[in-house]
Chimera marker file (.cmm) of the C-alpha trace (Angstrom):
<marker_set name="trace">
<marker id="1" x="156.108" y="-4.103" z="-70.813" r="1" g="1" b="0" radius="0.5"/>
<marker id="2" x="159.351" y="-6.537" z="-70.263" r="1" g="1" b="0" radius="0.5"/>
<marker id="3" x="156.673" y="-8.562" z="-67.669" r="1" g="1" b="0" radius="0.5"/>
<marker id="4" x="154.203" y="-9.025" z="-70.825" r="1" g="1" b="0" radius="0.5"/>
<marker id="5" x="156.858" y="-9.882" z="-73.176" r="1" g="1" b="0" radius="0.5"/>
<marker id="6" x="158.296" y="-12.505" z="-70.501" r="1" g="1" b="0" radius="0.5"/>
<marker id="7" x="154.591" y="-14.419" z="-70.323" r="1" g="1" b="0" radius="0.5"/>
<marker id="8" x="154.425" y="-13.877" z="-74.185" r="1" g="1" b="0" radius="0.5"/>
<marker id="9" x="157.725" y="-15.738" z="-74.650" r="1" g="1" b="0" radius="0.5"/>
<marker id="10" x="156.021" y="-18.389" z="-72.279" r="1" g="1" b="0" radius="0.5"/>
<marker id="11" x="153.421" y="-19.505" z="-74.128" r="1" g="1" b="0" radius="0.5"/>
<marker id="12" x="155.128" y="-19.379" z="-77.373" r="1" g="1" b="0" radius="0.5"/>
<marker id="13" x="157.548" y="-21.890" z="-75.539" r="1" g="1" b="0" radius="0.5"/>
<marker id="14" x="154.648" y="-23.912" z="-74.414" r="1" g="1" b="0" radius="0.5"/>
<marker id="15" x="152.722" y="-24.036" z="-77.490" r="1" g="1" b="0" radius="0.5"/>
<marker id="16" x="155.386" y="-24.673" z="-79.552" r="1" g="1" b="0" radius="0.5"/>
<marker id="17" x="156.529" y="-28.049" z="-77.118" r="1" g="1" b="0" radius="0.5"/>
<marker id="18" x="152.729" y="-29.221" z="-77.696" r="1" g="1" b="0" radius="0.5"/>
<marker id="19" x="153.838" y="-30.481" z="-81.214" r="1" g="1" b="0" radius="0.5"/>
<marker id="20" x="156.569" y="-32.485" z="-80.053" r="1" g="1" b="0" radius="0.5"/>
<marker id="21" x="154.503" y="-34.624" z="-77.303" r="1" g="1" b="0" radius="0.5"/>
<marker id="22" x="153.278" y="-37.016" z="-79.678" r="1" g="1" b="0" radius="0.5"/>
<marker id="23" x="156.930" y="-38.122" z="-80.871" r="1" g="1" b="0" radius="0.5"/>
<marker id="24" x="157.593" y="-39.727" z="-77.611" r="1" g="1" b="0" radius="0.5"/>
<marker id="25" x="157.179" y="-43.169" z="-77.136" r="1" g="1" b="0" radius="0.5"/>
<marker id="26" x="153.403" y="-44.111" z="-77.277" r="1" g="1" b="0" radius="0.5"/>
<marker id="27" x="153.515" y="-45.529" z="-73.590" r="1" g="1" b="0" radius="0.5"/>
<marker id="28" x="154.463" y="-41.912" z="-72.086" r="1" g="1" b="0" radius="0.5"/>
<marker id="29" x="152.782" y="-40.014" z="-74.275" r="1" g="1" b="0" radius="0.5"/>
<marker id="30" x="149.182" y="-39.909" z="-71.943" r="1" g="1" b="0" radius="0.5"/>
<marker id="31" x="151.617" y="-38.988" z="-69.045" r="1" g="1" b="0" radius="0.5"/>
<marker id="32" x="153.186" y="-36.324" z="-70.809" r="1" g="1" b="0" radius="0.5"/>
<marker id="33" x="150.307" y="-34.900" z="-72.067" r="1" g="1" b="0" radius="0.5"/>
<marker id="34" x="148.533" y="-34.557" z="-68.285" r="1" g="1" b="0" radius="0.5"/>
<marker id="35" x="152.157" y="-32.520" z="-67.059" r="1" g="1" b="0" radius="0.5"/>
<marker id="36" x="150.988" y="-30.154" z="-70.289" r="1" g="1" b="0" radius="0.5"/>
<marker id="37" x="147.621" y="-30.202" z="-68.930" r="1" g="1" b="0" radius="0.5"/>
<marker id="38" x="148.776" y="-29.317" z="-65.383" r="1" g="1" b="0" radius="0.5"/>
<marker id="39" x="151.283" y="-26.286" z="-66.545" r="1" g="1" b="0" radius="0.5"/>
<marker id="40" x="148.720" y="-25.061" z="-68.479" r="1" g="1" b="0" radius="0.5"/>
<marker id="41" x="146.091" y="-25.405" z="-65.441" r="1" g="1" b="0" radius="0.5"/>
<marker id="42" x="148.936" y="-23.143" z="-63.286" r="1" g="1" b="0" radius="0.5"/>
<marker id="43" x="149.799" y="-20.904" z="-66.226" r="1" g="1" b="0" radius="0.5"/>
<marker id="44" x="146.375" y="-19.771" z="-67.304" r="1" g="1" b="0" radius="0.5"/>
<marker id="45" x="145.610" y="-18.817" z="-63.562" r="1" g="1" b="0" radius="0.5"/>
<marker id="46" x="149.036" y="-17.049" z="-62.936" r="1" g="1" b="0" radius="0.5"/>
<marker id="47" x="148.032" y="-15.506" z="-66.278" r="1" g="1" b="0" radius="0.5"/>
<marker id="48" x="144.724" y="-14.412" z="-64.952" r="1" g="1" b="0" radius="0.5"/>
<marker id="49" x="146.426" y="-12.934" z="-61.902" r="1" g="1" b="0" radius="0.5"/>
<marker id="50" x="149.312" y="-10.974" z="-62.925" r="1" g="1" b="0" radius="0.5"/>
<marker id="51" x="148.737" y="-10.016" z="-66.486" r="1" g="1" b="0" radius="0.5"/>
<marker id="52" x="144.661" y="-9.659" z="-66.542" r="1" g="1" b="0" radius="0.5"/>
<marker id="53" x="145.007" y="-8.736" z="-62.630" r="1" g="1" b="0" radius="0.5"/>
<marker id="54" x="141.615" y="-11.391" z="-61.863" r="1" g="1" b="0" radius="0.5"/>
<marker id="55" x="142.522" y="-12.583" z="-58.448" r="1" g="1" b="0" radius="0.5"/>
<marker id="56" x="141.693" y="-16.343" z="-58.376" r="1" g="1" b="0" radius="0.5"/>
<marker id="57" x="138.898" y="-17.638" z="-55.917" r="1" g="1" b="0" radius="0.5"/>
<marker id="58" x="138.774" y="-20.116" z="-53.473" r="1" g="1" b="0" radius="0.5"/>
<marker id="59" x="136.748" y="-22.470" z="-55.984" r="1" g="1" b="0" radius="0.5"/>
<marker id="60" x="140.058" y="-21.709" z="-58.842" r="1" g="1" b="0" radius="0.5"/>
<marker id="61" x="142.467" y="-22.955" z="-56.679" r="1" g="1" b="0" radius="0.5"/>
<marker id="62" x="141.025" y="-25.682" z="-55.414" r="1" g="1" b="0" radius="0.5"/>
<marker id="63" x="140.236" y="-26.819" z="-58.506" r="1" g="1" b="0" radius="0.5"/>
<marker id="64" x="143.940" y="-26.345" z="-59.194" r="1" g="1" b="0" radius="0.5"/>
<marker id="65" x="145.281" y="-28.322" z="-56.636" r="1" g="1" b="0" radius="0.5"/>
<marker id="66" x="142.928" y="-31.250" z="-58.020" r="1" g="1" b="0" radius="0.5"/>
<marker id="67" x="144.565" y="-30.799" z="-61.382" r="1" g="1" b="0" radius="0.5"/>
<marker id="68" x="147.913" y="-31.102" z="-59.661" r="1" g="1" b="0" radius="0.5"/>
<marker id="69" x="146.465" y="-33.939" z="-57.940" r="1" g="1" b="0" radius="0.5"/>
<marker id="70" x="145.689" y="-35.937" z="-60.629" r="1" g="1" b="0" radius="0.5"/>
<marker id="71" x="148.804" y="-35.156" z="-62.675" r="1" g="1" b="0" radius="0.5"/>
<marker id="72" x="151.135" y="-36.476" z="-59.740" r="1" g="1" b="0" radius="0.5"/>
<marker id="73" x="148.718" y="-39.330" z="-59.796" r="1" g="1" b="0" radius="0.5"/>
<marker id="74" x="148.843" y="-40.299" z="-63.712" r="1" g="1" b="0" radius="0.5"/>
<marker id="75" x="152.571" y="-39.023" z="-63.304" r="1" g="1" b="0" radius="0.5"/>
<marker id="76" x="154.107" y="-41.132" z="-60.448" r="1" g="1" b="0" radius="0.5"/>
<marker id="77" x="151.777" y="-44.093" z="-59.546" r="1" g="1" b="0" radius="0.5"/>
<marker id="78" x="153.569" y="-46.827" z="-59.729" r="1" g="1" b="0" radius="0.5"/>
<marker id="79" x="153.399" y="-49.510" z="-62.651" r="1" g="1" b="0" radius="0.5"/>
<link id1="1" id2="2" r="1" g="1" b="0" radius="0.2"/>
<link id1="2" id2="3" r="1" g="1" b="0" radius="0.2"/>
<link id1="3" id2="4" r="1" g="1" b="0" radius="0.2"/>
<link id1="4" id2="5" r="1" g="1" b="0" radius="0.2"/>
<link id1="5" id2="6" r="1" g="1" b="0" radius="0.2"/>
<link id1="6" id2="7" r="1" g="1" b="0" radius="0.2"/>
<link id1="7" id2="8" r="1" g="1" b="0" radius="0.2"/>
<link id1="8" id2="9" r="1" g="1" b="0" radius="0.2"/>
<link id1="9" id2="10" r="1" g="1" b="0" radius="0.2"/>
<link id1="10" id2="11" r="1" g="1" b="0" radius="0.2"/>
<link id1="11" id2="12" r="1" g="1" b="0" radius="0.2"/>
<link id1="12" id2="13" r="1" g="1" b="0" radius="0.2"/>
<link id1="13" id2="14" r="1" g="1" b="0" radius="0.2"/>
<link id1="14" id2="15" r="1" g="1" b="0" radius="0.2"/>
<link id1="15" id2="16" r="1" g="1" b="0" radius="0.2"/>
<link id1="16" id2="17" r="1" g="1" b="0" radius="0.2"/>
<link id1="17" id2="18" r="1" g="1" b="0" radius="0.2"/>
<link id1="18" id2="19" r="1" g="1" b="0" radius="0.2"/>
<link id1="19" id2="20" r="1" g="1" b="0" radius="0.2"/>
<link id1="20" id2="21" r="1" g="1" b="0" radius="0.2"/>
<link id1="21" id2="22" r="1" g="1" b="0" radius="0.2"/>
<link id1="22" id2="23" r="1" g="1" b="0" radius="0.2"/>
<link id1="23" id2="24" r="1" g="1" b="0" radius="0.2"/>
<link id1="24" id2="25" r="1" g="1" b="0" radius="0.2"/>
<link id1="25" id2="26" r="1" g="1" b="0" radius="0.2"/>
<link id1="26" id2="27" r="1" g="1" b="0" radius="0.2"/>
<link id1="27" id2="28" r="1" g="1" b="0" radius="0.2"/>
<link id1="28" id2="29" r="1" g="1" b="0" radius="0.2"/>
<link id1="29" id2="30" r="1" g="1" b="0" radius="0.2"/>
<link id1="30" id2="31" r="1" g="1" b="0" radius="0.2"/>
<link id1="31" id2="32" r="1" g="1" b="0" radius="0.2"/>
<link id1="32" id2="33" r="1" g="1" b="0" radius="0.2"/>
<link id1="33" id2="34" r="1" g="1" b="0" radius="0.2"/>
<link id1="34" id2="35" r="1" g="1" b="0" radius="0.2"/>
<link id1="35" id2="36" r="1" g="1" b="0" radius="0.2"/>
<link id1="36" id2="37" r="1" g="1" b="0" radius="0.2"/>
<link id1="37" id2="38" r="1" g="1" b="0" radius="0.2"/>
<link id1="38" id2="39" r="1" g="1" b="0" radius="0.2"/>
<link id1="39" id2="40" r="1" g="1" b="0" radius="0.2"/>
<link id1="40" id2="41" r="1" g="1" b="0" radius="0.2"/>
<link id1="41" id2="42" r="1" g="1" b="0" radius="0.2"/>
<link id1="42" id2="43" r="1" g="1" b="0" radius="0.2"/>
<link id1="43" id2="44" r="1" g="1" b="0" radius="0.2"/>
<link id1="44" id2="45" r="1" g="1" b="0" radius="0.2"/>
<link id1="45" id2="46" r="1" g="1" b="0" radius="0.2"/>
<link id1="46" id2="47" r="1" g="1" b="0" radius="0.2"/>
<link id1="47" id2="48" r="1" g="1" b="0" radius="0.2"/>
<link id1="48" id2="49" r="1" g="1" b="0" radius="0.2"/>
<link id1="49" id2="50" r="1" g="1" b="0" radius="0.2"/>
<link id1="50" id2="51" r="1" g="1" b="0" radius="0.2"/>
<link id1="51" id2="52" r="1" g="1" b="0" radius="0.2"/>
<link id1="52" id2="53" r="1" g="1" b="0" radius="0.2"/>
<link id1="53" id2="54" r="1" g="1" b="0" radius="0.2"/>
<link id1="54" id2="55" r="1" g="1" b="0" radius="0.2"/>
<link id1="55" id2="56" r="1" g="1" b="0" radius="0.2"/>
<link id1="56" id2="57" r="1" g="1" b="0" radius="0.2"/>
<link id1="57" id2="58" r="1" g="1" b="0" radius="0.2"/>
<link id1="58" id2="59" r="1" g="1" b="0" radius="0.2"/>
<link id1="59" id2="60" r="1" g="1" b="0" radius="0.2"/>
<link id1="60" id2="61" r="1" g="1" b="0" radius="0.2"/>
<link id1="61" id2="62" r="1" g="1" b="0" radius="0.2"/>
<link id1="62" id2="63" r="1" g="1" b="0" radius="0.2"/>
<link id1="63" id2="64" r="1" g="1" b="0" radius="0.2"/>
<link id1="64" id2="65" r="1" g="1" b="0" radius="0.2"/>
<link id1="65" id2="66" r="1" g="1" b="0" radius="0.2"/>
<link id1="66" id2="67" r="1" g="1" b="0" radius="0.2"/>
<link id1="67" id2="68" r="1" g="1" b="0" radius="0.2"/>
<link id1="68" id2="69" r="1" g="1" b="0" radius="0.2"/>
<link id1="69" id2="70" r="1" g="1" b="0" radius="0.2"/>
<link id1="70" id2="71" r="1" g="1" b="0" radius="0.2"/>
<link id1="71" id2="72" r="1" g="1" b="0" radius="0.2"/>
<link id1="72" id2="73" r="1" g="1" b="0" radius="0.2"/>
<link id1="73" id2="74" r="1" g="1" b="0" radius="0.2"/>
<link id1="74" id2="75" r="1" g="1" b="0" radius="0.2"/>
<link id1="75" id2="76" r="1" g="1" b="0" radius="0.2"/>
<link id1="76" id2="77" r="1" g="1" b="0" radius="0.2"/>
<link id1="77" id2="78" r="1" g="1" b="0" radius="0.2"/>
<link id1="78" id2="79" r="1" g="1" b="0" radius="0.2"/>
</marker_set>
């Protein structure tokens, strides 16, 4: 029960940061939104796993990783 509320408080937190995104400055605002994509990559398979109880395959987190990937990528390359 407290584990379900925890995740529930989670997304509520997460959802309710997706409004704010477009209020920062226009050149981070791509970057920010790919860390959103990425957490919410991560989240909806730890979701999966401990409140559905779907263990992830091989294929999930690979494609994970490549999400995470290409997030560090948009996040850090230099400019």
């Amino acid at each position: 029960m407290a584990k379900d509320l925890n995740m529930r408080c989670l997304v509520q937190f997460c959802s309710r940061c997706r409004g704010l995104f477009p209020h920062y400055r226009m050149q981070i605002s791509g970057r920010v939104y790919a860390a959103y994509g990425g957490v919410f990559i991560v989240l909806a398979l730890l979701w999966g796993r401990q409140i559905d109880g779907v263990t992830p395959d091989m294929f999930d987190i690979l494609g994970d990783a490549i999400a995470l990937i290409g997030v560090s990528v948009i996040m850090y390359w230099p400019r």
